[in-house]
C-alpha positions as CSV (number, residue, x, y, z in Angstrom):
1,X,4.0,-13.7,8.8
2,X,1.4,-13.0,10.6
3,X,-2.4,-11.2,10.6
4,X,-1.6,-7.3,12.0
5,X,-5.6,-7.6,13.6
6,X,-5.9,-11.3,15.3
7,X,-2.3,-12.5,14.7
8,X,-3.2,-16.0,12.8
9,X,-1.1,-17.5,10.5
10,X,-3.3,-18.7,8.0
11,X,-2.7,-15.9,5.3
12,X,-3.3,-16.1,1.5
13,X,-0.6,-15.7,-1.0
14,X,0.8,-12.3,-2.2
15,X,-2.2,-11.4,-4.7
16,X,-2.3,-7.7,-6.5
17,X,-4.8,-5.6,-4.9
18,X,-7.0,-4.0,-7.6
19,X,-10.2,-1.6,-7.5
20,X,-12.8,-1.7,-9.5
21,X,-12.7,2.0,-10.5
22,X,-9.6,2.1,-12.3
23,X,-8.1,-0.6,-14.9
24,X,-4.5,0.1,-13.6
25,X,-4.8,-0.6,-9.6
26,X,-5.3,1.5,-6.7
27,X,-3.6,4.7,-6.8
28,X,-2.3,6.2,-3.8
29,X,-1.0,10.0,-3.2
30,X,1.3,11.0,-1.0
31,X,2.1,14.8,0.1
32,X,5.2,16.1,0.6
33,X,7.0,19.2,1.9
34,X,7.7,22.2,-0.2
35,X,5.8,23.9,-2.7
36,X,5.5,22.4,-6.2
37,X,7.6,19.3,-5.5
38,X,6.8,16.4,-7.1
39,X,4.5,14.1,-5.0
40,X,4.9,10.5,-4.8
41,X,2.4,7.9,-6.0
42,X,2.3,4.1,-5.4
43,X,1.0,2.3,-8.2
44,X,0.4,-1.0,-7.6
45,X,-0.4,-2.4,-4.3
46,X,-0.4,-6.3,-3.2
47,X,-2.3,-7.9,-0.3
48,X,-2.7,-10.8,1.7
49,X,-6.0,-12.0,3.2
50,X,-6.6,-13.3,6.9
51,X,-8.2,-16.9,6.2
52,X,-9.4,-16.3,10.0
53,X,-10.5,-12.6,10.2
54,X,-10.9,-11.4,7.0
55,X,-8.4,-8.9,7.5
56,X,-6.8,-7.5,4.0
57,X,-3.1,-6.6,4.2
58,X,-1.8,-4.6,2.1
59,X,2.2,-4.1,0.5
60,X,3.8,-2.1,-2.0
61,X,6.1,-3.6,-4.4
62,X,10.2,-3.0,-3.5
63,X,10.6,-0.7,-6.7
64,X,7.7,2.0,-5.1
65,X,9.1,1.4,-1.4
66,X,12.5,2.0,-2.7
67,X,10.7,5.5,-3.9
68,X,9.4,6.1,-0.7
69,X,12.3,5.9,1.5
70,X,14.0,8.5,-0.8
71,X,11.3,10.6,-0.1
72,X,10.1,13.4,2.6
73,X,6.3,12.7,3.0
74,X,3.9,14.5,4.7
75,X,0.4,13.7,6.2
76,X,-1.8,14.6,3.6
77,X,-5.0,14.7,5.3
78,X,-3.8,17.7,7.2
């Protein structure tokens, strides 16, 4: 695996990615098509840091991409 921004090698392990506004991770919304259908949400999140660049790469877990793929999803910042 490799860094996305400068392409090193020298990652961290898989750590979970926490914020420090809410006790249960970072929760992220996605919007989907249709009215009043139920819109995903991703939990948990892990990440790997670039020892190099700093760069902070983030995963879900396979349960919540397992979700995802099921899923239509929109852009929800239009």
């Amino acid at each position: 695996m490799r860094c996305p921004v400068c392409g090193s090698q020298r990652l961290t392990p898989l750590a979970e990615l926490r914020t420090t506004l809410r006790i249960d991770g970072l929760l992220l919304r996605f919007g989907r098509q249709g009215n009043l259908q139920f819109a995903p949400t991703v939990d948990r999140l892990y990440a790997r840091v670039c020892l190099d660049c700093g760069a902070v790469t983030p995963f879900v877990g396979d349960q919540d991409r397992q979700r995802l793929n099921l899923t239509r999803l929109i852009d929800a910042t239009e």
